[in-house]
C-alpha positions as CSV (number, residue, x, y, z in Angstrom):
1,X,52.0,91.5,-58.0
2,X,49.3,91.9,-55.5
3,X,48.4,95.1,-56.3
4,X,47.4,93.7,-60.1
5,X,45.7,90.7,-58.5
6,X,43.5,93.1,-56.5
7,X,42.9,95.7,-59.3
8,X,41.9,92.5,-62.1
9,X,40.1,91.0,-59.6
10,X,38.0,94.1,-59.5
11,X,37.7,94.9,-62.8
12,X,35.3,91.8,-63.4
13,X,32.8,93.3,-61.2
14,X,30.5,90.5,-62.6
15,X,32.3,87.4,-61.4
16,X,33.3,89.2,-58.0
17,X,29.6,89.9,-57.2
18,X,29.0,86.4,-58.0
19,X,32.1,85.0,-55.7
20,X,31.1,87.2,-52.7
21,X,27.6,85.7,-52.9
22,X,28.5,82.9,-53.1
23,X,31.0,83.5,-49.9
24,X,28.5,85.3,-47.9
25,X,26.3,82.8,-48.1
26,X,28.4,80.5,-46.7
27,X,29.5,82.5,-44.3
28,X,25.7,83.2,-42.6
29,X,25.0,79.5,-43.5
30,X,27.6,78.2,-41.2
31,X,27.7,80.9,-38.2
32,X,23.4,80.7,-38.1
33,X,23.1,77.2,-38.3
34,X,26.2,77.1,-35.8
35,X,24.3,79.8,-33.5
36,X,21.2,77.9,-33.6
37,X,22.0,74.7,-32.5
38,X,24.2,76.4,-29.7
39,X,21.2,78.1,-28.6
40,X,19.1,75.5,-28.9
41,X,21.2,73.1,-27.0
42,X,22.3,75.6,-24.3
43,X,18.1,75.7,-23.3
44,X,19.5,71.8,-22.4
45,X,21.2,73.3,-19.2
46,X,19.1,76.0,-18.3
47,X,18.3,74.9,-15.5
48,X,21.6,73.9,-14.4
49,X,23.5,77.4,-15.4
50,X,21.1,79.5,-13.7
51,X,20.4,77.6,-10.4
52,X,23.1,79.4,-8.5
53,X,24.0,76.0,-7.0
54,X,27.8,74.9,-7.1
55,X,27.3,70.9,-7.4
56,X,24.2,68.8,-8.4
57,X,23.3,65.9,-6.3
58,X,21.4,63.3,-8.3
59,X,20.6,59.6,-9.0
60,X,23.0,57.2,-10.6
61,X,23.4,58.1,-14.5
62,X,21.9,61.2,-14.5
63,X,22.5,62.6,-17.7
64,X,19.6,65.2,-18.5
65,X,18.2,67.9,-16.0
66,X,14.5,67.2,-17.1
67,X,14.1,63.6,-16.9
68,X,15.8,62.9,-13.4
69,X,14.9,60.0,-11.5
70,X,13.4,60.3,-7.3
71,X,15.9,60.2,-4.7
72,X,15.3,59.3,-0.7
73,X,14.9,62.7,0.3
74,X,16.5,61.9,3.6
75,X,20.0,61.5,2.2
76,X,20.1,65.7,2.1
77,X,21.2,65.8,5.7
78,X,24.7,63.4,4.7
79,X,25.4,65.8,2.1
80,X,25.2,68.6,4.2
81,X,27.5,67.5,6.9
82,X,30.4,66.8,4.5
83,X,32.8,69.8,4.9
84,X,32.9,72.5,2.9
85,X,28.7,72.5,2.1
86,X,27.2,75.8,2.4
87,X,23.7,75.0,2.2
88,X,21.4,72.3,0.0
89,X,18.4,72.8,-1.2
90,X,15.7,69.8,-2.6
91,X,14.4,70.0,-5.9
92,X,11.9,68.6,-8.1
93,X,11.7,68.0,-12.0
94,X,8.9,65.9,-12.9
95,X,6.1,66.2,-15.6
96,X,2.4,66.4,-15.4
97,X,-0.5,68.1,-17.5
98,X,-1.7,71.5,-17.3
99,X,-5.7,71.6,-18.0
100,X,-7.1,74.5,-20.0
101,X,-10.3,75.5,-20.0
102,X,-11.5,74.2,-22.7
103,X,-10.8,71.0,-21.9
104,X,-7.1,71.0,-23.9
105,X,-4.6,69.4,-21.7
106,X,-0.3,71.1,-22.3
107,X,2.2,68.5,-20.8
108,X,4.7,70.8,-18.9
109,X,7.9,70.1,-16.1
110,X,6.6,70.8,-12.7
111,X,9.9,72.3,-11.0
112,X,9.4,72.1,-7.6
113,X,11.7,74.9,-5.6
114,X,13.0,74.6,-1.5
115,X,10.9,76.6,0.3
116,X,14.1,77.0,2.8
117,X,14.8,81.0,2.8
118,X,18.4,79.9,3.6
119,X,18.7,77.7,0.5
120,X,16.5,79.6,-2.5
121,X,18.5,77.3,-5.0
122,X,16.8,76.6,-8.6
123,X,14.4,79.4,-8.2
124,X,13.5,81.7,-11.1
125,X,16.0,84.1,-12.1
126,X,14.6,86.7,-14.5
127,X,11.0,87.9,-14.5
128,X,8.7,89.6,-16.8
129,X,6.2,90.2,-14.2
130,X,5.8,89.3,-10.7
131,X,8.0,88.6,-7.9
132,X,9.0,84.9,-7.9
133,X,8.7,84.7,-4.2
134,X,4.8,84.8,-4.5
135,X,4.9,80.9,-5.0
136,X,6.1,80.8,-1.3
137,X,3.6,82.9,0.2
138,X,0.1,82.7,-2.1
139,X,-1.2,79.2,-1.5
140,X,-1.9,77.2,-5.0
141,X,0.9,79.6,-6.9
142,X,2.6,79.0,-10.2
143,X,4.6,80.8,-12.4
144,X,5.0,80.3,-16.2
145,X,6.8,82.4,-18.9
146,X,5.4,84.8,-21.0
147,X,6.5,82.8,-24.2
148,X,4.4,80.0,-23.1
149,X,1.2,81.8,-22.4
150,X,-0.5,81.1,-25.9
151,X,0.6,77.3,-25.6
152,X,-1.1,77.7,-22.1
153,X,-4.6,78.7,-23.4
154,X,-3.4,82.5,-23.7
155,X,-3.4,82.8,-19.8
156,X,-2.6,85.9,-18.0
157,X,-2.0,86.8,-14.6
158,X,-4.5,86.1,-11.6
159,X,-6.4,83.4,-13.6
160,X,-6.7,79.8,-12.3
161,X,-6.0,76.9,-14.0
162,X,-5.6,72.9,-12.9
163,X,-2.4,71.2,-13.1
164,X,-3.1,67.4,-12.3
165,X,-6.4,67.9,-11.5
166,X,-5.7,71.0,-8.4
167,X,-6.2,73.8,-8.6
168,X,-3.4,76.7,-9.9
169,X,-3.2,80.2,-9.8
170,X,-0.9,82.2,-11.9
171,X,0.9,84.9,-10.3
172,X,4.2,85.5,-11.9
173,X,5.5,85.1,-15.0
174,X,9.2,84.2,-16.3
175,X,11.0,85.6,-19.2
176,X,12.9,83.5,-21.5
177,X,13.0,80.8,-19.2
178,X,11.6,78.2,-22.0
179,X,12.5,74.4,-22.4
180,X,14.1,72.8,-24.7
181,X,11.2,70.3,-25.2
182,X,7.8,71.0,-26.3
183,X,6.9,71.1,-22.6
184,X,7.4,74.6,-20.4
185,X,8.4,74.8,-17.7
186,X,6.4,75.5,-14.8
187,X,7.6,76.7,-11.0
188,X,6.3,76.4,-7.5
189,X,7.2,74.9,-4.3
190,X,8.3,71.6,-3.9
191,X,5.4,70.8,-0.9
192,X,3.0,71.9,-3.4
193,X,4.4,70.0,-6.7
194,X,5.1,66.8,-5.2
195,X,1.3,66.7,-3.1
196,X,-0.8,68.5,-5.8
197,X,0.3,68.6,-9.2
198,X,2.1,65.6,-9.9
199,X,0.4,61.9,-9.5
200,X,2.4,59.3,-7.9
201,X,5.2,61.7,-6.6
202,X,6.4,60.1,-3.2
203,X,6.4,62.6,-0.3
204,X,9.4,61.7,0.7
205,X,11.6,61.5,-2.5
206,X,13.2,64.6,-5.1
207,X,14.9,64.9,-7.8
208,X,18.1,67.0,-6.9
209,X,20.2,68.1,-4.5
210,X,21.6,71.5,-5.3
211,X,24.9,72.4,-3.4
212,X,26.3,76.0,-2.5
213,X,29.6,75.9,-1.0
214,X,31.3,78.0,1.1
215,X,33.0,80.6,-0.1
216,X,36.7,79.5,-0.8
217,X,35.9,76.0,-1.2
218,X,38.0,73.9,-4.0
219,X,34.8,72.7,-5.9
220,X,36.6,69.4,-7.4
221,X,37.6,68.2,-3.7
222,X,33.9,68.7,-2.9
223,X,32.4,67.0,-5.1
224,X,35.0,63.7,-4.3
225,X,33.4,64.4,-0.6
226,X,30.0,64.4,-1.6
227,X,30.7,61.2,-3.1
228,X,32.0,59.5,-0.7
229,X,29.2,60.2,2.0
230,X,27.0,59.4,-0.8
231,X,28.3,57.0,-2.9
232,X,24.5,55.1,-4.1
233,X,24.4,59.1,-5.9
234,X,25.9,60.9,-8.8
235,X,27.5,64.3,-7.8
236,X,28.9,66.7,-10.6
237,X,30.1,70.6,-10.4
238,X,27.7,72.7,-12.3
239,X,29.6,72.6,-15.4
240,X,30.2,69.2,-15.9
241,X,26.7,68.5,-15.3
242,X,25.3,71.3,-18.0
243,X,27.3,69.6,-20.4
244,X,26.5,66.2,-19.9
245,X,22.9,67.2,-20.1
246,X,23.9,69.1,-23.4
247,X,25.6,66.3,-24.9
248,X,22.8,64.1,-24.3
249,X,20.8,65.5,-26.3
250,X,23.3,66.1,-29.0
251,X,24.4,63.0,-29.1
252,X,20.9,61.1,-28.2
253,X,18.4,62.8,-31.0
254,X,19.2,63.7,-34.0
255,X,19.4,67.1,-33.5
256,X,22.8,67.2,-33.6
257,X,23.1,65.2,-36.8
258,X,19.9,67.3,-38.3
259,X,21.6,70.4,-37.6
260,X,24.8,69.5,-38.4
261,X,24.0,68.1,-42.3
262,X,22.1,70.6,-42.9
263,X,24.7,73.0,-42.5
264,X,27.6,71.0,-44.4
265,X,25.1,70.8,-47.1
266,X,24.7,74.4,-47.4
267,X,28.0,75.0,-47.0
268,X,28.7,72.7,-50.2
269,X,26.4,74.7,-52.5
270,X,27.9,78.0,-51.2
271,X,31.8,77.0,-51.6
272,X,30.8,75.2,-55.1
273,X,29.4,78.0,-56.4
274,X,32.0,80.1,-55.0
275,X,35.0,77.5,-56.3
276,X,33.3,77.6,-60.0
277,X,33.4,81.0,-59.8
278,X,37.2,81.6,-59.2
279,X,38.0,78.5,-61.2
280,X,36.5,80.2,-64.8
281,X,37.3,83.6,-64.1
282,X,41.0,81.9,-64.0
283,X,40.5,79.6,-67.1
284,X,38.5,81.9,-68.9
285,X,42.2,84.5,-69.1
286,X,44.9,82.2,-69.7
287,X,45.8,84.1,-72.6
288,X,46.6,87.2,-69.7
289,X,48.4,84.8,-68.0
290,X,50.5,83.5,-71.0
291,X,51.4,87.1,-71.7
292,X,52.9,88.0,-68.0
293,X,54.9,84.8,-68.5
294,X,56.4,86.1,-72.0
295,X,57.1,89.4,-70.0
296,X,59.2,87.8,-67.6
297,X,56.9,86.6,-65.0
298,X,57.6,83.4,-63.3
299,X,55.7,80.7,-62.1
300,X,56.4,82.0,-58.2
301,X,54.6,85.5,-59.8
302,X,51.7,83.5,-61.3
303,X,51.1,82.1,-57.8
304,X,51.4,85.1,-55.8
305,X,48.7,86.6,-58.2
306,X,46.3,83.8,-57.9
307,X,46.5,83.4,-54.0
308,X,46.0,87.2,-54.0
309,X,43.5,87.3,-55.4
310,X,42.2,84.1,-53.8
311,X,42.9,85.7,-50.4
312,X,41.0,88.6,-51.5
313,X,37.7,87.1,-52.5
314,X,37.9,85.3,-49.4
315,X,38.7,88.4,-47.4
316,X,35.6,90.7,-48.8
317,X,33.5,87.9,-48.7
318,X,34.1,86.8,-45.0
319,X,33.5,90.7,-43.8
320,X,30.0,90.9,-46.1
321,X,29.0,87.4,-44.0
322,X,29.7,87.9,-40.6
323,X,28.1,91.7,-40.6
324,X,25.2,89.5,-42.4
325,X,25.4,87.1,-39.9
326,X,25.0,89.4,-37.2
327,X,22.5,91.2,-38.5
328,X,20.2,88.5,-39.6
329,X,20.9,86.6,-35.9
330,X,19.7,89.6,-33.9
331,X,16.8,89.9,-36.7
332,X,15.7,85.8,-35.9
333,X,16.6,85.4,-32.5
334,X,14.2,84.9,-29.5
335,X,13.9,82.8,-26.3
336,X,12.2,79.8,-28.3
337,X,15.0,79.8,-31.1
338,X,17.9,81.8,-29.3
339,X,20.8,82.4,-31.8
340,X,24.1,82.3,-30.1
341,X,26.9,83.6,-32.7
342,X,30.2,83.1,-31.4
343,X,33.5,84.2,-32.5
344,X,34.9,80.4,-32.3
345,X,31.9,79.5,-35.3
346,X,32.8,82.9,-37.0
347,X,36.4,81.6,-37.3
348,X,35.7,77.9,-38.0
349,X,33.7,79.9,-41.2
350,X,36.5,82.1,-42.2
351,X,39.0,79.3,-42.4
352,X,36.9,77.5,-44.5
353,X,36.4,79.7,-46.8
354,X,39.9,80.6,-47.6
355,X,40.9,77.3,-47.7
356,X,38.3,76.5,-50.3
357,X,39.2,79.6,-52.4
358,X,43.1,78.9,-52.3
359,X,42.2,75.7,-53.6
360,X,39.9,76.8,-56.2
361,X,43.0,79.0,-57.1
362,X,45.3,76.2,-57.0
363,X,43.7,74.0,-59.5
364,X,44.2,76.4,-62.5
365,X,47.6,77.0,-61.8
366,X,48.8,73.6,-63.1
367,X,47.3,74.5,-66.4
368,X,48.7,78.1,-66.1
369,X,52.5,76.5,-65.4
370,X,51.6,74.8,-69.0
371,X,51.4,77.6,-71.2
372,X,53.8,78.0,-73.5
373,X,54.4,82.0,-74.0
374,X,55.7,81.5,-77.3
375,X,52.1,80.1,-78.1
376,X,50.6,83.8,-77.3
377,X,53.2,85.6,-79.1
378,X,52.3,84.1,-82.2
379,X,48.7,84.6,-81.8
């Protein structure tokens, strides 16, 4: 019975065209929407997945990597006694304004960096050009990212700009190390952020302490240390903390809710048009169906040949969307808008779809199991 499904369901090369559009489309809605909010959010932690720090030391209620509050910087030395610490490192996320020549002023997030060889913690990890050890040895050194250069008044290596007021000199530049917020991101040394570029920073306060333990080291016990020599400060493993600061904003904006309507929106035009679809090219052939029941078919047939051909639509259409997917992500994608397509969101599409076409199947099947075959005989 499946092979007739199949072969009817391809002879109406109309309707199918119109079905697998309708399934593609749903299928790239759902896993680009899905990629783009998980690239989009994942910018969130950035910071926090590339720091090459095991634990993150920070004030009470921390919750987002780019709006942390000052800590005494003299609490470093009671986290680095507790057993089991491999090094800390201070560091420094703070905003300030970056002055262009013209006068324009860019709000950016100074992030200041240890200066401690031992402890190179938070630093840059990918560069487009330059070595980010430059901030530690030219005096009055930044590094930006190449994506930010034309929100930075198109500024290129070697030129001198003012960040609150003192002066800045370019000499390194990241790549695809972009915040989620309007403002970039901006490196140096901590000395230099918290004296120079950013007004009212205490000399004696950070943001973070970022912990390396020693090889071995169960990470969970740690962090229950750490927080007992510390307990005035919030201490979380690197992946607990990227995902607080992830959900923060997911659950704090409305980018979640944004994202996420947009997509179920979609989705319902795509699955309506494709459950119209296989609901008439059903309806519109009961007379079909009324003859395989006066040749013997039974309603178990009848069912097998709708969720066949249900299956089937679903099937072709799920392939055509994912290659789609994939080939318009890679086509879209870039460190401002990253599109992340994972297999998880290409499954949570899939299963939607076949559940929406078995039911569009499903509904004509109570008028099928209604037809009288006696009624097409005499016709």
């Amino acid at each position: 019975m499946w092979v007739l499904a199949i072969k009817a369901m391809l002879a109406d090369r109309a309707k199918l065209m119109t079905t697998l559009l309708g399934i593609t489309f749903s299928v790239v809605l759902v896993n680009l929407q899905g990629g783009l909010l998980l690239g989009l959010i994942q910018k969130a932690a950035m910071l926090i997945d590339f720091s090459q720090a095991d634990i993150w030391v920070g004030h009470r209620h921390m919750n987002n990597v780019d709006t942390g509050n000052l800590i005494p910087e003299r609490w470093k030395e009671r986290v680095r006694g507790v057993d089991g610490v491999d090094a800390v490192a201070r560091y420094l996320v703070m905003f300030s304004s970056f002055q262009m020549p013209d006068g324009h002023c860019e709000g950016v997030v100074m992030v200041g960096c240890d200066s401690d060889p031992r402890s190179r913690m938070g630093n840059p990890w990918t560069m487009a050009e330059g070595d980010p050890e430059a901030i530690f040895r030219i005096p009055d050194s930044i590094l930006i990212d190449a994506n930010d250069v034309e929100k930075l008044g198109n500024c290129q290596m070697g030129d001198v700009r003012e960040i609150g007021n003192a002066r800045a000199q370019i000499v390194g530049m990241t790549r695809g190390i972009v915040s989620f917020t309007t403002s970039p991101y901006v490196f140096t040394t901590l000395e230099r952020a918290r004296t120079k570029y950013i007004h009212g920073a205490p000399r004696d306060q950070c943001s973070y302490f970022l912990v390396r333990a020693k090889p071995g080291t169960d990470i969970p016990a740690l962090v229950r240390r750490i927080k007992t020599k510390v307990p005035e400060l919030d201490v979380y493993d690197r992946d607990t903390y990227a995902r607080l600061s992830m959900e923060y904003w997911l659950t704090r904006t409305g980018i979640g809710i944004s994202f996420g309507l947009a997509a179920f929106l979609g989705l319902l035009v795509g699955l309506a048009v494709v459950a119209q679809t296989l609901y008439a090219s059903v309806t519109e052939r009961l007379k079909e169906f009324g003859t395989l029941k006066a040749m013997g078919a039974d309603d178990r047939c009848v069912a097998r040949f709708l969720v066949s051909q249900a299956v089937g639509s679903a099937a072709l259409g799920a392939v055509t969307g994912i290659l789609a997917s994939v080939v318009v992500g890679t086509a879209i994608t870039s460190p401002r808008a990253p599109v992340i397509l994972t297999w998880q969101v290409a499954l949570v599409s899939v299963v939607l779809i076949v559940l929406v076409c078995l039911g569009s199947a499903y509904l004509p099947y109570w008028r099928i199991r209604k037809i009288d075959p006696a009624s097409v005989l005499r016709s």
